[in-house]
Each structure stands twice: as C-alpha cells, then as structure tokens.
N, C-alpha and C positions, 0 to 999 in steps of 0.2 A: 470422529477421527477423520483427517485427510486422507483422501485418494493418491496413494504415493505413486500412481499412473497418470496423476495430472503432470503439464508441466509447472514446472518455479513457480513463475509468475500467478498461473491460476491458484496456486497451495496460496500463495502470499495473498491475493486479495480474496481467499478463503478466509485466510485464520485471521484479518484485519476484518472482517466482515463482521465479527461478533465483538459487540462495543467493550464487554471484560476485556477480553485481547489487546482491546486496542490501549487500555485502562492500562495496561501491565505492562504493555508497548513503551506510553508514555511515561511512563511510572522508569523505564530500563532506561530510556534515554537520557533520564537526569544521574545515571549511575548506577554502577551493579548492585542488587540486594540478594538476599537470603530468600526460599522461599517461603518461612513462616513471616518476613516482615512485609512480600507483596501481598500476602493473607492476611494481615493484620484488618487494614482498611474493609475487605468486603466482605458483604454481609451471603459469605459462602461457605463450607466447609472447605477444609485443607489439602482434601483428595480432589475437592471439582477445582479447583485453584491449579493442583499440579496439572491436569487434563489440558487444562487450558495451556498452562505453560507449556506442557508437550507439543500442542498442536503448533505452537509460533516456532519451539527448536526445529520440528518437522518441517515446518516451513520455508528453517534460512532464517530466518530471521532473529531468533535469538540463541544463544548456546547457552550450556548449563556444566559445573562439574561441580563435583562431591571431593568435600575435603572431612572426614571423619562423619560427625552425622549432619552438617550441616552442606546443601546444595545451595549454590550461589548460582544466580542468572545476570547476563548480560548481555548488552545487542550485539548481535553480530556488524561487523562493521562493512560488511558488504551486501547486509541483507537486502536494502530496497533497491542494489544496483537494478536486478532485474527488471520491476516496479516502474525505475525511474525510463532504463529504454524502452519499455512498453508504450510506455503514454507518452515519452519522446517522438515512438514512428507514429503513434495517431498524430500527434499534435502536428505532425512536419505535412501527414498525407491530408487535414483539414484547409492545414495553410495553402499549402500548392490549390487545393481545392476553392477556395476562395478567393485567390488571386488571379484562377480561370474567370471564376465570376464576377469579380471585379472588372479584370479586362474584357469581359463581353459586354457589361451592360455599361459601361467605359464607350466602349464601339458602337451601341446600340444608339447612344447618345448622339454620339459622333454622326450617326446613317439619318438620323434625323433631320426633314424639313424646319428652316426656322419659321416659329410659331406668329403669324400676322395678328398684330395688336390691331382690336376692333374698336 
C-alpha cells in the first residue's frame, strides 16, 4: 500500500512503478470500465486487481464509485498534473544547466590560440 506521508507526486510515480498499474492506467485512459472487466484480461485474482486499483485512486490518479454492485473506474483528469510539473522544473533546471555549459565551452573556444597548420 502507499505511504499516504509521501507527497502527490512520489505516491504517483509509486503506483506507476508497478507495470499492472500501469496496465490499468492505460487500459482507463481509453475509457471508463467496470472493475471485473479490468480483471478480465489478467492473469490475477479479483482482489489483487482491486489492490492495485486502490493504490492508483490513492494516488490521484484514478477515481472509482459504486453504482449497485457494480464499481466503475476512471482517470482522474488531473491526476499527472503533478507528474507533469515535476519533470517540468527538472527539465527547465537541466536546460539552464546546459546552456551554462554550452556558453563556457562556447568561451573556452573563443580563449583559444589559433591552431598553426604545420
């Protein structure tokens, strides 16, 4: 189960870590289902199936409700915002980083003697 002390983002690339999840993820993102029909396909029982679905609602990432005995799941529609600014400020704080490096070895070029052809 999630550490419900972790933040968002950690629970999310928790319950995405485990390929089922992710299996069930993909499987929500073409449309809501039933939980016996995301059962259907794998080769699990019907309790470790809900487990698994619990840990993604835990997550954010998908919701669930009960209409008589059947539970229906679907993605939440804001689940990988988190996700997506996560790897946003990495991706911004690589670039700056590389565009330092760029411009050094840019300049380094630049400090350099021209090379006398022998």
């Amino acid at each position: 189960m999630l550490n419900q002390s972790q933040a968002p983002v950690e629970r999310m690339f928790q319950a995405l870590g485990d390929p089922t999840r992710r299996a069930l993820y993909e499987r929500l993102s073409r449309g809501p289902a039933s939980v016996s029909e995301l059962a259907d396909p794998l080769p699990m029982s019907l309790p470790a199936v809900f487990q698994h679905l619990q840990i993604l609602e835990a997550s954010g990432l998908i919701r669930s409700e009960k209409r008589g005995r059947v539970r229906t799941c679907r993605v939440e529609a804001g689940g990988l915002r988190e996700m997506e600014k996560w790897i946003a400020g990495r991706r911004a704080m690589w670039e700056r980083a590389l565009d330092r490096l760029g411009e050094y070895l840019a300049a380094q070029d630049d400090a350099q003697p021209p090379r006398r052809r022998g």
